[in-house]
C-alpha positions as CSV (number, residue, x, y, z in Angstrom):
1,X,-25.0,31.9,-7.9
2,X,-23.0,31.8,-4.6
3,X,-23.3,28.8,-2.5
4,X,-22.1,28.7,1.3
5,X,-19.3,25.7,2.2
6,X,-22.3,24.2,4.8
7,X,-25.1,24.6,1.5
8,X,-22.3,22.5,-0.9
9,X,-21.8,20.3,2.0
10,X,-25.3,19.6,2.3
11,X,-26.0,19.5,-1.2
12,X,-23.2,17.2,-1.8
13,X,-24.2,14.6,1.0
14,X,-27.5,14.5,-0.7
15,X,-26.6,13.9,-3.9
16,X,-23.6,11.3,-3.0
17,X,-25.0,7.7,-2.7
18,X,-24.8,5.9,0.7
19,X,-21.5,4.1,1.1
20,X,-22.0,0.3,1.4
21,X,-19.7,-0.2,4.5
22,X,-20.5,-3.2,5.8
23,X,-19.5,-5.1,2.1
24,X,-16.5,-2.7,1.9
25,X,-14.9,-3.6,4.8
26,X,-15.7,-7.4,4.6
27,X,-14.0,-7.6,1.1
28,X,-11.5,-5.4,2.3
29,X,-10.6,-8.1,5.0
30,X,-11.2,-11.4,3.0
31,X,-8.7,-9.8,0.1
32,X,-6.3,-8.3,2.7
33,X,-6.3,-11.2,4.4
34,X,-5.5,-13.4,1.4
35,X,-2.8,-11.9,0.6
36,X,-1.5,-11.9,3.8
37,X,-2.3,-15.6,4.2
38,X,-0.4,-15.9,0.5
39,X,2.6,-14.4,2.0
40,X,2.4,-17.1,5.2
41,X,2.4,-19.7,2.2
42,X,5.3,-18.5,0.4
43,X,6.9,-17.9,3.6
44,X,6.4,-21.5,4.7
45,X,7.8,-22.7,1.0
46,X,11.2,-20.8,1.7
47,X,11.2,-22.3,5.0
48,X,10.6,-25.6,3.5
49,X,13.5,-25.3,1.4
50,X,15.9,-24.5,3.6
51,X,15.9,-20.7,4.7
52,X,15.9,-19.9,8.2
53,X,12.9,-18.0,9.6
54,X,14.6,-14.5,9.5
55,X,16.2,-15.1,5.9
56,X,12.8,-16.3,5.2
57,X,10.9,-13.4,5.9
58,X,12.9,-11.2,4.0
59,X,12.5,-13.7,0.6
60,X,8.7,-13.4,1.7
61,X,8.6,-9.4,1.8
62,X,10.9,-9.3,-1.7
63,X,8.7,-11.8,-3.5
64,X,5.5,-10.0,-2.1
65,X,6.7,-6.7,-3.6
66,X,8.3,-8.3,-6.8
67,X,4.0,-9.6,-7.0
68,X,2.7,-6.4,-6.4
69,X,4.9,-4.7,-8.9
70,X,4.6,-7.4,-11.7
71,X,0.4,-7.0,-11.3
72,X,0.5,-3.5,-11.3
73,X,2.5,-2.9,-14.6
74,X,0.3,-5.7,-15.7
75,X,-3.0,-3.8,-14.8
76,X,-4.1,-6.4,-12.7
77,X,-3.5,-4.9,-9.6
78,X,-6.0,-2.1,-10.4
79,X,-8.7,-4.3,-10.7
80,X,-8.4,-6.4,-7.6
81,X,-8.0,-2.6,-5.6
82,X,-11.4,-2.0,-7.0
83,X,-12.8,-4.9,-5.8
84,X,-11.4,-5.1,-2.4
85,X,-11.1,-1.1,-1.7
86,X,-8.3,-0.9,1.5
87,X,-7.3,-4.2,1.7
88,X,-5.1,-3.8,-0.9
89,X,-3.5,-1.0,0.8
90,X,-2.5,-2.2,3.7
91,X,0.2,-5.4,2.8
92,X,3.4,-4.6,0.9
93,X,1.8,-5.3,-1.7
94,X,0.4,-1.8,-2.1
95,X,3.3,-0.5,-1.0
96,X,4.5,-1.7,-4.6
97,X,1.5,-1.1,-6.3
98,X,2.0,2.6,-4.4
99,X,5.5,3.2,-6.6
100,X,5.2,1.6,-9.4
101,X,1.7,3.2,-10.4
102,X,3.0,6.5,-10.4
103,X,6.4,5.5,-12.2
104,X,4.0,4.1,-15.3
105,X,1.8,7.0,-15.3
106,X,4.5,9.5,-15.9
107,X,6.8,7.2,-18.0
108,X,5.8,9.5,-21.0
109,X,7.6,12.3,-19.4
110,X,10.8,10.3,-19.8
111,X,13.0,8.2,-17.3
112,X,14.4,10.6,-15.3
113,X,12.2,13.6,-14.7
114,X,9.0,11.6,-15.3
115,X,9.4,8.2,-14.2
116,X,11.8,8.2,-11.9
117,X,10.8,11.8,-10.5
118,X,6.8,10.6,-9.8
119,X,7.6,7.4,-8.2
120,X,7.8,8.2,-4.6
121,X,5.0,11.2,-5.5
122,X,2.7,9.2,-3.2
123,X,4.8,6.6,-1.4
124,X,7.5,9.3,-0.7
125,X,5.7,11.0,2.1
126,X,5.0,7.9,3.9
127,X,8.1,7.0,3.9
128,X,9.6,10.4,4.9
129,X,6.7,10.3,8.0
130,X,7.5,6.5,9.2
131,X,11.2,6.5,9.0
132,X,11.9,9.9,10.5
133,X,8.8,7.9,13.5
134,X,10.8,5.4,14.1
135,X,14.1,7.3,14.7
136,X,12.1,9.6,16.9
137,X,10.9,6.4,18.7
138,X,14.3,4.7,18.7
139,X,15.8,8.3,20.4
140,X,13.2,7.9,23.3
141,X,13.8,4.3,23.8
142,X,17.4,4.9,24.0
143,X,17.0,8.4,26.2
144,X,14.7,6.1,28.8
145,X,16.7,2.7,28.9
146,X,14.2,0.5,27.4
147,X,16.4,-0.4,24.0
């Protein structure tokens, strides 16, 4: 049997269920928004005890990431993705849920060529695409004056 791409693409929209968009993008912001609001706290706690704003904010992203990796090796991290959908994504948090995932997955395939080789499989790009951005940016700020 051949099937067209526009008779799969119809078929498949009627047999996929409706998404429930309105609950995915309100959990997506309450869980998001914890964890931003749990970064603000330990933030706030560094401050507290002594670190400057700047020195704090860096303790902050560390101990955000240091979270994120601990609760993903921990298969915790998992879990609260499925719940919230994208709003564990977006923090740093994901960004270390984003390595580590993949460095656990291929762990079988040894330390070099399977652990260490899969961990920037998916963070790797973004990376590559924001940092090579930002110099592009930084070139035009500096070729216009405004830097």
């Amino acid at each position: 049997m051949k099937i067209t791409a526009a008779e799969y693409q119809k078929l498949a929209q009627q047999k996929s269920p409706p998404s429930p968009l309105f609950k995915d993008m309100t959990l997506a912001f309450l869980v998001g928004g914890a964890i931003c609001t749990i970064g603000q706290v330990i933030s706030n706690i560094y401050m507290y005890y002594g670190l400057p704003k700047k020195e704090a904010a860096t303790a902050t992203t560390i101990t955000l990431i240091f979270i994120g990796a601990l609760l993903t090796g921990l298969k915790i991290y998992d879990k609260i993705a499925k719940f919230a959908g994208a709003g564990t994504i977006v923090p740093v948090t994901g960004f270390a849920n984003s390595i580590v995932a993949p460095a656990l997955e291929f762990k079988s395939e040894g330390y070099v060529l399977g652990m260490a080789g899969k961990m920037f499989a998916i963070a790797g790009p973004v990376l590559v695409f924001g940092i090579s951005t930002s110099i592009f940016y930084g070139i035009i700020l500096i070729l216009f004056g405004w830097a």
